[in-house]
TIKOL-846961 format. One record per residue: residue number from 1; residue in three letters; x, y, z of N, C-alpha, C, O in turn. Coordinates in Angstrom, 1 decimal, m for minus. Example, Ala and Ser with C-alpha at 12.3 -4.5 7.8 and 13.67 -1.06 7.14 Angstrom:
<nodes>
NODE pos code    n.x    n.y    n.z   ca.x   ca.y   ca.z    c.x    c.y    c.z    o.x    o.y    o.z
NODE   1  ALA   13.2   m5.7    7.8   12.3   m4.5    7.8   13.2   m3.3    7.8   14.2   m3.3    8.5
NODE   2  SER   12.8   m2.2    7.1   13.7   m1.1    7.1   12.9    0.0    7.9   13.4    1.1    8.0
</nodes>
This chain:
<nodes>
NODE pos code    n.x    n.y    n.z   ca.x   ca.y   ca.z    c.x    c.y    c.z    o.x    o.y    o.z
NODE   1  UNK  144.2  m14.5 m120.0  144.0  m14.9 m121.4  145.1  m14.2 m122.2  145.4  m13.1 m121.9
NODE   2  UNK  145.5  m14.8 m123.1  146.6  m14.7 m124.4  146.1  m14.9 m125.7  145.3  m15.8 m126.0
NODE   3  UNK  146.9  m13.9 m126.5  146.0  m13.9 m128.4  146.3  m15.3 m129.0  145.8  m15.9 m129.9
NODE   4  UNK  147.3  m15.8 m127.9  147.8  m17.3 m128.0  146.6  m18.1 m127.7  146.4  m19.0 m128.6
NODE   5  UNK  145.7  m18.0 m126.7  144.4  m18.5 m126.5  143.4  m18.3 m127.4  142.7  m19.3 m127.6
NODE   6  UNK  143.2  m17.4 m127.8  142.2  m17.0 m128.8  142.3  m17.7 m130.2  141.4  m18.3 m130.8
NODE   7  UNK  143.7  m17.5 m130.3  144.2  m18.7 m131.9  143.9  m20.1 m131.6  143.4  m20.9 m132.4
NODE   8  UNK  144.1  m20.3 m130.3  144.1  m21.9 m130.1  142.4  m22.3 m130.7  142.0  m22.8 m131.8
NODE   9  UNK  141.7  m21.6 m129.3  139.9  m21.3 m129.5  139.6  m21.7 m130.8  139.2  m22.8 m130.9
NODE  10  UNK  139.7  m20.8 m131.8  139.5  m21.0 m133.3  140.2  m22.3 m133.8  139.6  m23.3 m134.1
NODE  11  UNK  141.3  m22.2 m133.8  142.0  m23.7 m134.4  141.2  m24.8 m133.5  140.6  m25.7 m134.1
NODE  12  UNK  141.1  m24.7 m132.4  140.4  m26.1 m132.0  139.2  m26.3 m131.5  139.1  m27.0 m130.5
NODE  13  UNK  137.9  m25.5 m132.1  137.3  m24.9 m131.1  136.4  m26.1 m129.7  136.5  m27.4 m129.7
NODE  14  UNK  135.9  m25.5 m129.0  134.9  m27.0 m128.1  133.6  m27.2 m128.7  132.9  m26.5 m129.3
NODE  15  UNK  133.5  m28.7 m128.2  132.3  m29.4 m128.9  131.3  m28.2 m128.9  131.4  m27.2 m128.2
NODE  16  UNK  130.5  m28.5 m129.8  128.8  m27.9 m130.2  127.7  m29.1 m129.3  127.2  m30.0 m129.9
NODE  17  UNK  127.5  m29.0 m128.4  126.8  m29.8 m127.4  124.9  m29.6 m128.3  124.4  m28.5 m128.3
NODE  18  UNK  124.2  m30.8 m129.0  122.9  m30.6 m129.4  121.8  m30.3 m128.5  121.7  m30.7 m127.4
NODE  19  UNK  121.1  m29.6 m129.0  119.4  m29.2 m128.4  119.1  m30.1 m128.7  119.5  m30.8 m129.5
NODE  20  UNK  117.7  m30.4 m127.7  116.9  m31.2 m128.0  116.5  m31.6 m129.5  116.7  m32.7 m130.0
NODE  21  UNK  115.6  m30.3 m130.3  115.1  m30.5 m131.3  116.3  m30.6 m132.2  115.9  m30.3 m133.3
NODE  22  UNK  117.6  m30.9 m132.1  118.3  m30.9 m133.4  118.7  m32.3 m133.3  119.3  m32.7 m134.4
NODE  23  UNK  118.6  m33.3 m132.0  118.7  m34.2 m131.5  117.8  m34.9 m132.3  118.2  m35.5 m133.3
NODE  24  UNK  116.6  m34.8 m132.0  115.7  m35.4 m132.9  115.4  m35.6 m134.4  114.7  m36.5 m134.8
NODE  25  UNK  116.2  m34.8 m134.9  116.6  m35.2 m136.5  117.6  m35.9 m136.5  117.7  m36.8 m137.4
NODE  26  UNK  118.5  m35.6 m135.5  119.8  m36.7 m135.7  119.6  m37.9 m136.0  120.1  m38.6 m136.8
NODE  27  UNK  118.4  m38.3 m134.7  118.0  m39.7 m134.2  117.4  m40.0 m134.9  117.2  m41.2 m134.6
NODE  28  UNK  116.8  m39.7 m136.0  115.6  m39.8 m137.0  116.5  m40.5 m138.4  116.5  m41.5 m139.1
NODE  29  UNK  117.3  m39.0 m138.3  118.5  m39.7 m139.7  119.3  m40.8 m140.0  119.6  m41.3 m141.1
NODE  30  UNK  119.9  m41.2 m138.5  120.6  m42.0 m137.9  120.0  m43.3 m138.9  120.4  m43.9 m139.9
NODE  31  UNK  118.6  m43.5 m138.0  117.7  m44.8 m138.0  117.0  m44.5 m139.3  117.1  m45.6 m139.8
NODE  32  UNK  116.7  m44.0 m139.9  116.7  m43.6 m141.2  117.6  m44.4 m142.1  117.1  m45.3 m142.7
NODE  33  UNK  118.8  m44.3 m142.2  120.2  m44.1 m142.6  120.7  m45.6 m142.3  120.9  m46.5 m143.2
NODE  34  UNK  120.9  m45.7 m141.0  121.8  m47.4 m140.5  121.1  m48.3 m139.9  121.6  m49.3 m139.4
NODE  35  UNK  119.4  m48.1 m139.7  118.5  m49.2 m139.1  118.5  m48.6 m137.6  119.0  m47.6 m137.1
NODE  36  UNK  117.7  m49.8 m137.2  117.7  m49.7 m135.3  118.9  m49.7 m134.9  119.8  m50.3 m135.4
NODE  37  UNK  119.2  m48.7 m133.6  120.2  m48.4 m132.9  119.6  m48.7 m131.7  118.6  m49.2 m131.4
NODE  38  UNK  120.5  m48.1 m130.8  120.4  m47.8 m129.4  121.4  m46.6 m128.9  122.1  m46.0 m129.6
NODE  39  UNK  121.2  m46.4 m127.4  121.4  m44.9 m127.2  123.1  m44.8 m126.7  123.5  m43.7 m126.4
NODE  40  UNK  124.0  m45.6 m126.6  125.1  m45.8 m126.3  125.6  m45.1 m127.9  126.1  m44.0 m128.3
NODE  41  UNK  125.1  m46.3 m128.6  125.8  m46.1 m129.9  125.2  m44.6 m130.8  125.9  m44.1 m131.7
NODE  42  UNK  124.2  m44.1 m130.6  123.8  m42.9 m130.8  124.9  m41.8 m130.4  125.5  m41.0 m131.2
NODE  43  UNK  125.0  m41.7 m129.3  126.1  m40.9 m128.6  127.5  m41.4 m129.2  128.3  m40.5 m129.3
NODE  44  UNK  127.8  m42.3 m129.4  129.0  m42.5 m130.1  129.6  m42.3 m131.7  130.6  m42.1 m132.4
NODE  45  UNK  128.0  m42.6 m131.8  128.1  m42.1 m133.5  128.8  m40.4 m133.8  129.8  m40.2 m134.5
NODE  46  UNK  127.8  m39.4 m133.0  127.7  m38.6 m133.2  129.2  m38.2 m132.9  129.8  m37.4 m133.7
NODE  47  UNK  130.0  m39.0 m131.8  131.2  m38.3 m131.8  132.0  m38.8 m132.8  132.5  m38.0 m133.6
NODE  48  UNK  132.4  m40.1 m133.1  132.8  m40.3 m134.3  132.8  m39.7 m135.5  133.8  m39.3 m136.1
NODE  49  UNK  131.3  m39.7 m136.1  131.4  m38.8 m137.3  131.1  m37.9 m137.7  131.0  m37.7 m138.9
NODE  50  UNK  130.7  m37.0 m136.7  130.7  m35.3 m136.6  131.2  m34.6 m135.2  130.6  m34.0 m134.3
NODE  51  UNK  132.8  m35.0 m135.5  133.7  m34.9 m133.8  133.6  m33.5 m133.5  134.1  m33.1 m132.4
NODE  52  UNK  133.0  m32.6 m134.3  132.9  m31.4 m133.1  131.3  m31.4 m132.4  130.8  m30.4 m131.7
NODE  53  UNK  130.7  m32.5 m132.6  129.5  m32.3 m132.0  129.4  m33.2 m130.8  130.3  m34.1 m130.7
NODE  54  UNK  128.5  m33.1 m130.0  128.5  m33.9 m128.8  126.6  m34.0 m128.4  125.8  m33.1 m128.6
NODE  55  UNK  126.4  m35.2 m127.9  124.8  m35.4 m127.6  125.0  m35.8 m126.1  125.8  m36.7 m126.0
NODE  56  UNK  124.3  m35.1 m124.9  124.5  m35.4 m123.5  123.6  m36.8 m123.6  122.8  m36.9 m124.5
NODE  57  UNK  123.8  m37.7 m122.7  122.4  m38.8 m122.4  121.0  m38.1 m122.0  119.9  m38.5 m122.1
NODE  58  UNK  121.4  m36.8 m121.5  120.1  m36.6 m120.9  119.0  m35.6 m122.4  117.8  m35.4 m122.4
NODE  59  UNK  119.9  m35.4 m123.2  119.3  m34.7 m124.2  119.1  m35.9 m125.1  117.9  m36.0 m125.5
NODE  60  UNK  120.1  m37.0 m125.5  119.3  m38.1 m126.1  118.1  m38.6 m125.8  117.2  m38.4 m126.7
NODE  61  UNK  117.8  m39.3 m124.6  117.1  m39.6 m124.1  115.6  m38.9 m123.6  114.7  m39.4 m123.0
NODE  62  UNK  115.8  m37.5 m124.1  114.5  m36.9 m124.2  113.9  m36.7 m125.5  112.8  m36.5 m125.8
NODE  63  UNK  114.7  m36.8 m126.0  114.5  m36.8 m128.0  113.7  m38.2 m127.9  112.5  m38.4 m128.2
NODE  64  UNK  114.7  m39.2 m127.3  114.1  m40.3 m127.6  112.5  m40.7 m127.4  111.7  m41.2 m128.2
NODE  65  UNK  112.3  m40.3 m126.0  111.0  m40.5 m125.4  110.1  m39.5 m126.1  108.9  m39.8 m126.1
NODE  66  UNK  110.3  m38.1 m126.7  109.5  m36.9 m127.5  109.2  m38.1 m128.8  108.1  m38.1 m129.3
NODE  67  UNK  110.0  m38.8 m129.4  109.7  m39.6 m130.8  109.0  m40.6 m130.2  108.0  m40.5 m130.9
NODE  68  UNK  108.7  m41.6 m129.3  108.1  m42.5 m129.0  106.9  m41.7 m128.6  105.8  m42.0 m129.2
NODE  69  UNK  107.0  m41.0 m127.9  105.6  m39.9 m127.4  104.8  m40.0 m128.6  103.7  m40.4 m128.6
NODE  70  UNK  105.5  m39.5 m129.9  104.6  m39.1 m130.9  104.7  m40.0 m131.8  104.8  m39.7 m133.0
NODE  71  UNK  104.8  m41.1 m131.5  104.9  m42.5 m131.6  105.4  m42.7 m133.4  105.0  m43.5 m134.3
NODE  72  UNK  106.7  m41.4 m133.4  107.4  m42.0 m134.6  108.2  m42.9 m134.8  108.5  m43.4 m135.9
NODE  73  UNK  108.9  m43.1 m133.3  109.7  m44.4 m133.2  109.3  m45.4 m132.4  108.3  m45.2 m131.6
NODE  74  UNK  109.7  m46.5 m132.4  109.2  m47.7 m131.3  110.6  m48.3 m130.7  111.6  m48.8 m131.3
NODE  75  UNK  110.3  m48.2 m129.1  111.5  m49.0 m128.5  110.9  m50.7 m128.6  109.8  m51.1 m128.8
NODE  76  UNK  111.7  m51.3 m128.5  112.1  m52.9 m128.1  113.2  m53.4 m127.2  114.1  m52.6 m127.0
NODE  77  UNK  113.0  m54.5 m126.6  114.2  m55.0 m126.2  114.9  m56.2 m126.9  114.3  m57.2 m127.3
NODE  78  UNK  116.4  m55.9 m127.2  117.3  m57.3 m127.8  118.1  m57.9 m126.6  118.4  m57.4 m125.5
NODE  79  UNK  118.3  m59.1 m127.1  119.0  m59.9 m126.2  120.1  m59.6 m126.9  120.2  m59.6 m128.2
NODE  80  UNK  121.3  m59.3 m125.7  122.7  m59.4 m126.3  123.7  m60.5 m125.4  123.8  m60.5 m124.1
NODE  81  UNK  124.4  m61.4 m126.5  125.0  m62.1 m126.0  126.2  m61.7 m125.4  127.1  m61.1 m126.0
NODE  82  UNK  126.1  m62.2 m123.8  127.5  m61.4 m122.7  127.4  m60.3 m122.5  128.3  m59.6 m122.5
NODE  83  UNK  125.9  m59.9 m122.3  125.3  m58.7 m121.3  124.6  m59.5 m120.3  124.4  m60.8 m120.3
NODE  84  UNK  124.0  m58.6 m119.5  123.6  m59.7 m118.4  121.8  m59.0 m118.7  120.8  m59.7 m118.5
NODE  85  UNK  121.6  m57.6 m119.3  120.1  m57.4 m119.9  119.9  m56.9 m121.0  120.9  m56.5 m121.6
NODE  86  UNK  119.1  m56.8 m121.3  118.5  m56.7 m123.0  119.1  m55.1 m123.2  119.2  m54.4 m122.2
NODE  87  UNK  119.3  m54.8 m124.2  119.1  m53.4 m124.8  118.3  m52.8 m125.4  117.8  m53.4 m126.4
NODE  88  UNK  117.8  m51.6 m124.9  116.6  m51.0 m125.4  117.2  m50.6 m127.2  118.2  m49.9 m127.6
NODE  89  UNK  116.4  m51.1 m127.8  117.0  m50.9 m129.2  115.5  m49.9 m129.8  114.4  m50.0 m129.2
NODE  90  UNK  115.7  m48.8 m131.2  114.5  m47.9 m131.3  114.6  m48.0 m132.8  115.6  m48.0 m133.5
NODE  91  UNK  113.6  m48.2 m133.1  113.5  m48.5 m135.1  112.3  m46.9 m135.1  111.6  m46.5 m134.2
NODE  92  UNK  112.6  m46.5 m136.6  111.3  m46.0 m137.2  110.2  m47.0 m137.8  110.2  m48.0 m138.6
NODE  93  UNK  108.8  m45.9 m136.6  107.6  m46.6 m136.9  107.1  m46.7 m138.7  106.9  m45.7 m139.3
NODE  94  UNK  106.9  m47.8 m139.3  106.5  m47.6 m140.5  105.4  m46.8 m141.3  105.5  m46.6 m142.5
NODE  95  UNK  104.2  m46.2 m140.4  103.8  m45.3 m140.6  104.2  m43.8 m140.5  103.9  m43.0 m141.4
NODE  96  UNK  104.9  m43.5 m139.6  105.8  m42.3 m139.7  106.9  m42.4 m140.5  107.7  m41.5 m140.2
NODE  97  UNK  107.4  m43.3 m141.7  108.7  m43.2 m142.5  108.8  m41.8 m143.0  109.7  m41.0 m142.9
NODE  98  UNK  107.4  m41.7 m143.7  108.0  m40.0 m144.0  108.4  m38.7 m143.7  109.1  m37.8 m144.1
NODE  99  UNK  107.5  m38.9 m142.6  107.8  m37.9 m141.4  109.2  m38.0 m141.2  110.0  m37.0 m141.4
NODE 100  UNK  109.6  m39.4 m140.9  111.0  m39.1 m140.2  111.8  m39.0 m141.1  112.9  m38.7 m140.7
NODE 101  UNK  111.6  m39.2 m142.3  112.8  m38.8 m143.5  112.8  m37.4 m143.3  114.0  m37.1 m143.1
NODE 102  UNK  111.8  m36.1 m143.2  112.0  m34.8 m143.3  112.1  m34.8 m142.5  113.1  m34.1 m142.7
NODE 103  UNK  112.1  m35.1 m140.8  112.8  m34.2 m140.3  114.2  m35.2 m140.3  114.9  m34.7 m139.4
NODE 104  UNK  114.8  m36.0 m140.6  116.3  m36.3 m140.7  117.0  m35.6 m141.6  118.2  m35.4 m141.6
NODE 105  UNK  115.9  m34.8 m142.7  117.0  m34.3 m143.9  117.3  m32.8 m142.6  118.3  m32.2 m142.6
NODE 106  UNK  116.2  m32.5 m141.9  117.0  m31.4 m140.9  118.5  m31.7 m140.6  119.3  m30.8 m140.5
NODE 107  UNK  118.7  m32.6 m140.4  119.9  m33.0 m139.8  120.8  m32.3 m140.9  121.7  m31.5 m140.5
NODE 108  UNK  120.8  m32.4 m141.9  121.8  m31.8 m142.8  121.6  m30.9 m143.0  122.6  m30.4 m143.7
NODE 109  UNK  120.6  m29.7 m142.7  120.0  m28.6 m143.2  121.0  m27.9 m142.0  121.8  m27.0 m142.3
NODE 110  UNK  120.9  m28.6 m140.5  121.7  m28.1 m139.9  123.1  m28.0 m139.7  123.7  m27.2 m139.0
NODE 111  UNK  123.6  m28.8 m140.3  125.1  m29.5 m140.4  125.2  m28.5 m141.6  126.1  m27.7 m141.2
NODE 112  UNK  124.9  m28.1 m142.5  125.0  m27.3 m143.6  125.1  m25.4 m143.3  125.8  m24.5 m143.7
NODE 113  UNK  124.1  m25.4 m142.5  124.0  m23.7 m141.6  125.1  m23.6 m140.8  125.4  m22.5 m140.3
NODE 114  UNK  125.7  m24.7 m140.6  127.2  m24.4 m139.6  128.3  m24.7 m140.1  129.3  m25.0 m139.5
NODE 115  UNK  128.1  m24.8 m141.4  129.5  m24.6 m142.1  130.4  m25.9 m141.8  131.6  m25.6 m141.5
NODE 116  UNK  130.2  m26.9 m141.8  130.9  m28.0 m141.1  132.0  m28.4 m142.2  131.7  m28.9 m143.3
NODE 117  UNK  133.4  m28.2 m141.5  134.3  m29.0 m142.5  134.4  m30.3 m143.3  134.5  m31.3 m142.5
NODE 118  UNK  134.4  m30.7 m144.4  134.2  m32.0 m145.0  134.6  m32.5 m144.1  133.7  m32.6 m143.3
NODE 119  UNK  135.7  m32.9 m143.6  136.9  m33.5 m142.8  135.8  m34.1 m141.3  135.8  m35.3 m140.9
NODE 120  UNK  135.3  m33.4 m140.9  134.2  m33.5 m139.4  133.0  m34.1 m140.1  132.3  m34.6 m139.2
NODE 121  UNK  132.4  m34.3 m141.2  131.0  m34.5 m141.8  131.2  m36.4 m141.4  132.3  m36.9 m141.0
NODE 122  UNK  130.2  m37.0 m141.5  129.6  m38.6 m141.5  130.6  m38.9 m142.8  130.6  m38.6 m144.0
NODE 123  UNK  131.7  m39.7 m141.8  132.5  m40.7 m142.7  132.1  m42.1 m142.7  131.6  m42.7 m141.8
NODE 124  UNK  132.5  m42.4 m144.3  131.8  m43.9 m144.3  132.6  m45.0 m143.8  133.8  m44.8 m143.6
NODE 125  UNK  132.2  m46.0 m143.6  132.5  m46.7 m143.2  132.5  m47.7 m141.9  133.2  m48.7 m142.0
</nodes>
């Protein structure tokens, strides 16, 4: 290792890989925020518009089944034209709306405790 390394480290540092429970506000704010998703585009969001963050499948996908467990979200399947099967797509349940609004504002509460550059925050568009 070199002070050359250390500078780099800081100038660029590596993804912030999410916990479970911080996963879960994501996914909350997300569908909150832009409607039903699905878990491809969840994981892509996240790197798009908070590129120092990263969500594994296997931590999505436990968030996801912990919100269905507690039946704040509901899976479905869509038909997508020029797939050969449906996509599991996940809406907020209408009785839990407010629930899942607090814990999505976690999502910023966390995004906010780590100092995140405007520049890395949820760009529009």
């Amino acid at each position: 290792m070199k002070f050359q390394d250390i500078y780099r480290y800081f100038q660029e540092p590596p993804p912030i890989y999410l916990s479970k429970e911080v996963a879960v506000c994501y996914v909350l704010f997300v569908l909150n925020e832009h409607g039903d998703s699905y878990g491809t585009a969840l994981i892509q969001l996240v790197e798009t518009n908070y590129s120092m963050y990263r969500l594994s499948d296997t931590v999505l996908y436990s968030a996801l089944k912990f919100l269905e467990d507690e039946c704040v979200i509901r899976g479905y399947w869509q038909k997508v034209e020029g797939r050969g099967r449906p996509r599991r797509m996940y809406e907020v349940a209408e009785e839990k709306l407010e629930e899942s609004k607090k814990l999505g504002l976690l999502w910023h509460k966390y995004l906010g405790e780590h100092q995140i550059p405007e520049s890395q925050q949820l760009r529009s568009g």
